[in-house]
C-alpha positions as CSV (number, residue, x, y, z in Angstrom):
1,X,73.8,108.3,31.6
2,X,73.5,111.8,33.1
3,X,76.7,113.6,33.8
4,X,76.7,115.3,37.5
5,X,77.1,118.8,38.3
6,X,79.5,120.1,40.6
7,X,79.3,123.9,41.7
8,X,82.2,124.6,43.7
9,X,83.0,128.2,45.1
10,X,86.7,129.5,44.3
11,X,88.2,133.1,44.7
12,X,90.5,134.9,42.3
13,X,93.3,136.8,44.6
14,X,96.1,139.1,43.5
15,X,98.8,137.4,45.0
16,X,100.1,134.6,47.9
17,X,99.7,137.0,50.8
18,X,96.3,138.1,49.6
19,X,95.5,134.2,49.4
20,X,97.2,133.5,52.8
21,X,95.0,136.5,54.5
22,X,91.8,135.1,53.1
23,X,92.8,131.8,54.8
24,X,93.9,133.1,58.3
25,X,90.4,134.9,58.4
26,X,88.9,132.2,57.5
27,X,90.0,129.9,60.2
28,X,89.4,133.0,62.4
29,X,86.0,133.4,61.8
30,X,85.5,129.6,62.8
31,X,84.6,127.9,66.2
32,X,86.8,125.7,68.3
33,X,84.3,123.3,67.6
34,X,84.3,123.9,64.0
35,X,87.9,123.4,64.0
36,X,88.3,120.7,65.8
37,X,85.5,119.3,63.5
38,X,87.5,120.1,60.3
39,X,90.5,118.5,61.8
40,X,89.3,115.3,62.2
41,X,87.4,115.3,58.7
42,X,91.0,116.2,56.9
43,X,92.4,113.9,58.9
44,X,89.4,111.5,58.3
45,X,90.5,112.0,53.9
46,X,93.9,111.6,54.8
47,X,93.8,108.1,56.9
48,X,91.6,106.8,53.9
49,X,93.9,108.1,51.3
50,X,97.2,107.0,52.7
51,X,96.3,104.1,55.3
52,X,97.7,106.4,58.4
53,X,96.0,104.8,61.2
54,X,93.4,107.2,63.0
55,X,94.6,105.9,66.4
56,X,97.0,108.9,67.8
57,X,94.2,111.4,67.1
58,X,91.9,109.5,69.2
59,X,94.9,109.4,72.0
60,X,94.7,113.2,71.8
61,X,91.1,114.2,72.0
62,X,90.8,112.2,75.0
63,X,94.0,113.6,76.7
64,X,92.3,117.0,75.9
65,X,88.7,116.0,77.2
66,X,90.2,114.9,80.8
67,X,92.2,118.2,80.9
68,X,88.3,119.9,80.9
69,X,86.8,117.8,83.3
């Protein structure tokens, strides 16, 4: 049976703020879309992983969406 390979990207820092940087400019760099879109995939992981019902995110987005209409 072949064994899969998984190539995942990491960085080495010096320390906790250097590691806390890299993250802030990470989620800098992104879109509001992008964001919102990696909200509701973590959030996606963590309903599955823990049961938590998905419903009070859905609330949410559509409180925002009829603030922009």
């Amino acid at each position: 049976m072949p064994t899969a390979v998984r190539n995942i990207p990491y960085r080495i820092f010096k320390d906790h703020d250097e590691a806390d940087r890299a993250d802030d400019e990470f989620y800098a760099s992104l879109s509001g879309n992008q964001r919102v879109d990696l909200m509701i995939k973590m959030n996606r992981v963590f309903a599955e992983a823990y049961g938590a019902p998905e419903q009070r995110l859905h609330r949410v987005y559509r409180i925002v969406e009829s603030t922009r209409s």
